[in-house]
C-alpha positions in Angstrom: -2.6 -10.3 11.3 -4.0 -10.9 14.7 -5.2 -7.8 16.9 -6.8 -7.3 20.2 -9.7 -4.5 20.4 -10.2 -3.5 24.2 -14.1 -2.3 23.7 -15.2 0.0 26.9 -18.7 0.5 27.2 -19.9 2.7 29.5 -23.6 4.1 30.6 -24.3 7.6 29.4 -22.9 10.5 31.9 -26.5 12.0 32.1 -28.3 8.9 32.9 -28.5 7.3 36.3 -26.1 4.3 36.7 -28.0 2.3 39.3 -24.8 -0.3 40.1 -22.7 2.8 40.7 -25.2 4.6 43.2 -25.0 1.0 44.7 -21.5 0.2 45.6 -21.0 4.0 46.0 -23.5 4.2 48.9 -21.1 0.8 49.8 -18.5 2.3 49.7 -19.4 5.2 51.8 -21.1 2.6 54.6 -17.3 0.9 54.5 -16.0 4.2 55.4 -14.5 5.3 52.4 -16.4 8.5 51.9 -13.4 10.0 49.8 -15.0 8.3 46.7 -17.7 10.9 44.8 -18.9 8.7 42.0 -18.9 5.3 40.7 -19.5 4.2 37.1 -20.0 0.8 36.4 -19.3 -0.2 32.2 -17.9 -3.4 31.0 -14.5 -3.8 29.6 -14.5 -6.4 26.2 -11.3 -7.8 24.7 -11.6 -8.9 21.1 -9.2 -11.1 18.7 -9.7 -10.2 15.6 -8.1 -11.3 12.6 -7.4 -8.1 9.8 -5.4 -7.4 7.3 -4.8 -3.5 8.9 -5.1 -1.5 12.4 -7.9 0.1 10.7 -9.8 -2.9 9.6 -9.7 -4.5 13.2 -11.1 -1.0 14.2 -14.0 -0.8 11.9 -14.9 -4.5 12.9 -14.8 -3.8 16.4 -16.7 -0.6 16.3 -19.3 -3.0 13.9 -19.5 -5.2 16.7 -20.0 -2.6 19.4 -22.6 -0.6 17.8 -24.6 -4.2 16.7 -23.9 -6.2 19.7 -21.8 -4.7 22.1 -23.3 -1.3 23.6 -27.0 0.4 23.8 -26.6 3.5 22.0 -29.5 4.9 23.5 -28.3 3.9 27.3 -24.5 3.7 26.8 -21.2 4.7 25.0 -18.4 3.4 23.8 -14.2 3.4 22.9 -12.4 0.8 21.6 -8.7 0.9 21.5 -6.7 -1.6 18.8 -3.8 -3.3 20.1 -1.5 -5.0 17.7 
């Protein structure tokens, strides 16, 4: 059975995000000074072929914590979409 796996990685809430200060002090220059905080992660989509929900899972989260994310910088959630 096919799946997708939506991987969101995103950098760790106490560390600086240096793109976010970035097109938040754009933002604010634009006029939009409504917007407090900007976080800037990547969003990765996945086909993967399992047998179950939970197998897709466990092969995304394999491929996030090998390839995908920096543990020591970022974090992760994957969501499995049949």
């Amino acid at each position: 059975m096919m799946f997708t796996a939506e991987v969101k990685v995103m950098p760790l809430k106490e560390l600086l995000d240096p793109q976010g200060k970035a097109v938040s002090d754009g933002l604010k220059q634009l006029g939009l000074q409504h917007v407090n905080d900007v976080r800037i992660g990547k969003h990765i989509n996945l086909q993967i072929e399992a047998a179950t929900k939970e197998e897709a899972y466990t092969l995304a989260e394999r491929a996030a914590k090998k390839l995908l994310a920096n543990p020591v910088m970022e974090e992760y959630t994957i969501q499995i979409i049949p």
